[in-house]
N, C-alpha and C positions, 0 to 999 in steps of 0.2 A: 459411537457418538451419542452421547444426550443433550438432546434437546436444549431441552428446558436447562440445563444448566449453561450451557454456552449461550443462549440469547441471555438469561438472567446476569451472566459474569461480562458483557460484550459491552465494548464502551457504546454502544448505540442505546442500550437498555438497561445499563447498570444502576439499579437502585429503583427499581420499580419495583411496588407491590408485587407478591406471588400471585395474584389474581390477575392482574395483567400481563404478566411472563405465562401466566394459563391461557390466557385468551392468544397472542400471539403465536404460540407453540400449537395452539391449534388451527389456526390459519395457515401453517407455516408447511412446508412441504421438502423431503430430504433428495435432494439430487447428487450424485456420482458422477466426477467428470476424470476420464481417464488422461497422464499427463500429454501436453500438447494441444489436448483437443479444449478447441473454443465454447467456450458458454454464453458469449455473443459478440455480434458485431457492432463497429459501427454502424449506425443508421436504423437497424432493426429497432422494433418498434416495442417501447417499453412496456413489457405488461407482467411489471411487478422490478425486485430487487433479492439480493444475495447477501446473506454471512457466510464465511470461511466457519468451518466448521475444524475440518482434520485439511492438512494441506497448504498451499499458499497461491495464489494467485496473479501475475500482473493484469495491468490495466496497460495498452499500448495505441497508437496511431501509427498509420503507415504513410510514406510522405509520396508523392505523383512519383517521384524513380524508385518506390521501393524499398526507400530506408524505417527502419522500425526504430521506433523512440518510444521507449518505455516513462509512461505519468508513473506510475507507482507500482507495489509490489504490497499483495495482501496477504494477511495470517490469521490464524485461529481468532473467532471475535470481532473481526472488522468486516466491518458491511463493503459493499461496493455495488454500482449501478444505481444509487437511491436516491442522487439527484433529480432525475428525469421521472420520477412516481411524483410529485407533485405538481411540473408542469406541464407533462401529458406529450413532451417531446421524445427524439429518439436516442438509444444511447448514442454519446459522445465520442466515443473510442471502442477499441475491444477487448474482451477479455478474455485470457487463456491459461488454463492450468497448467504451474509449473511440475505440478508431479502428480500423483492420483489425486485427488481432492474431493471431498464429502462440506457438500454446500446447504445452506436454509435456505431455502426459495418462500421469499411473500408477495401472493400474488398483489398486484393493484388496487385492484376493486374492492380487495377484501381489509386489504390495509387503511386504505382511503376510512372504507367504514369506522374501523377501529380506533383511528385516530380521531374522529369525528366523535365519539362516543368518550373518546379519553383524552383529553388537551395536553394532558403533563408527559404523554407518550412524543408530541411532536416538541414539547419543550427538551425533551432529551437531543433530539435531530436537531433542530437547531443548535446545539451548544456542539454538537460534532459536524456540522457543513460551515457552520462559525470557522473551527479547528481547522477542519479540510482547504478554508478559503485562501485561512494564513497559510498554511504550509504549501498554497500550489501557487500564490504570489510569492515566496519565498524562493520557490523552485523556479520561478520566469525570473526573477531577480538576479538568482546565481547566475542562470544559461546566458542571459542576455550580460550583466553586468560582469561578471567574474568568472577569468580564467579556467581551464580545468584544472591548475592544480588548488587553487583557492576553494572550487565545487570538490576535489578530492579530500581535500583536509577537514572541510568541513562536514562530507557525509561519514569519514572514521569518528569525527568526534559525536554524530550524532547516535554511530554504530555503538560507542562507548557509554553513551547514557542510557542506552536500550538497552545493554547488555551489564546494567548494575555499577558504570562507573569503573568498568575495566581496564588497565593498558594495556589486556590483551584480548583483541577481538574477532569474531570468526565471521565472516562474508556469508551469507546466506542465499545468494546468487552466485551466479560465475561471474568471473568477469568481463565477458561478452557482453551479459544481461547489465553490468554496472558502470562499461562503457555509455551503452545505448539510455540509461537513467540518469547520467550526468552528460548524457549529447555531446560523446565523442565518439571515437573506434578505439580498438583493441590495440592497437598497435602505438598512438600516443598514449593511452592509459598507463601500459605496463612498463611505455619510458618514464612515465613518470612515478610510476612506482619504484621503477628502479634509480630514476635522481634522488626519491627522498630517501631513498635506503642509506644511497650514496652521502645522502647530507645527516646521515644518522638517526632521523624523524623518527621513521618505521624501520620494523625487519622484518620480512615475508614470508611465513614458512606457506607455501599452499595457502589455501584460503584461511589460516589462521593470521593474524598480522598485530603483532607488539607494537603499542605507540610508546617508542623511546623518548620522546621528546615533546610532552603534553602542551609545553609553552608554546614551544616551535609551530606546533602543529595551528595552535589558535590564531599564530601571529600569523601562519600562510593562509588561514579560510579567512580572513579579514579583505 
C-alpha cells in the first residue's frame, strides 16, 4: 500500500499540492484490520479518522432488537469516521471490515493542526461532507419514501454508473449486506429480484446481474 499515493488519488485530498499530501502522510498512520473485526464503535470517542486503503469497509447501526442497517459501504480512497473530528463528538455508527483491510489513520490533534496551518485542506472536506450530506438525505428519502423495489432499481442503476455505464454489473456485497443497505431482509430482496427477472428488467447470474431493460429499470426507481 502507498501512502502517499492513495491520500494524493482519494477524493478527500485530490488535487492538493505535493507538499501537502507530504505533510498528511506524515501525520497519517497505517492500520490492518483483519475481515469482521470492528475498527469502531458506536459511541467511542473520536480521536481521529480513516481512509480505506486496500479493502472495503461498511459503516452500520444496530437497532434495540438487534437488526443491523448498514449507512454505507467504503473502498479504496474514501475516508470514513471524519464527521465527528471537527466537532469533538463520538462516532455515530460502526464500523467493520468487510474483508482484510489496510486503513490511514489521522489522528485529531494532528489533523486539527494541519488544517489550521492549511485552509484549502478543509476546503477539500467540505465539498466531500457537502457530497456525503446529499447522498445520505437521498438515502432517508429512498427508505422512507420508496418502495424496495423502486430503492432496488435505483441502487443497480447507480451500480451502473460506478461501474463505467455498464448493463452488466457485479454486486460488491452479498446480498444479505444489500438487503440490510436498502432496509429490508433477504428473503423480500431476492423475491424481488426474482419479479424483475420475471418482468425481464434484469438476469442474475450470482452476483453478476445484466440490466436488460435500462428504461424499465429508471421508470421502477422513480
Amino acid at each position: 500500500m502507498n501512502k502517499k499515493e492513495i491520500i494524493a488519488s482519494s477524493i478527500l485530498f485530490e488535487g492538493l499540492p505535493a507538499q501537502q499530501v507530504d505533510e498528511l502522510a506524515g501525520i497519517a498512520v497505517e492500520k490492518t484490520f483483519q475481515k469482521g473485526e470492528n475498527i469502531f464503535f458506536e459511541g467511542d470517542k473520536c480521536v481521529g479518522f480513516y481512509m480505506v486503503g486496500e479493502g472495503r469497509v461498511k459503516i452500520f447501526k444496530v437497532s434495540f432488537s438487534g437488526k443491523e442497517h448498514i449507512l454505507h459501504i467504503f473502498g479504496q480512497g474514501e475516508p470514513f469516521g471524519e464527521v465527528p473530528v471537527f466537532h469533538g463528538q463520538p462516532f455515530p455508527a460502526t464500523a467493520e471490515a468487510l474483508e482484510k483491510t489496510k486503513t490511514i489513520f489521522f489522528p485529531r490533534d494532528k489533523f486539527i493542526l494541519l488544517v489550521e496551518a492549511n485552509p484549502s485542506i478543509s476546503l477539500n472536506m467540505l465539498a466531500v461532507l457537502s457530497l456525503r450530506l446529499r447522498i445520505f438525505a437521498r438515502q432517508i428519502e429512498n427508505l422512507s419514501l420508496k418502495e424496495v423495489p423502486a430503492r432496488l432499481a435505483g441502487y443497480l442503476d447507480y451500480l451502473s454508473h460506478e461501474q463505467g455505464d455498464s448493463d452488466e454489473v457485479e454486486l460488491d456485497i452479498s446480498k444479505g449486506q444489500l438487503a440490510s443497505l436498502l432496509g429490508t431482509i433477504p428473503e423480500t430482496l431476492s423475491r424481488i429480484f426474482a419479479k424483475m427477472s420475471d418482468e425481464g428488467l434484469i438476469q442474475v447470474h450470482g452476483k453478476k446481474i445484466s440490466l436488460l431493460d435500462r428504461e424499465g429499470l429508471i421508470m421502477a426507481k422513480e
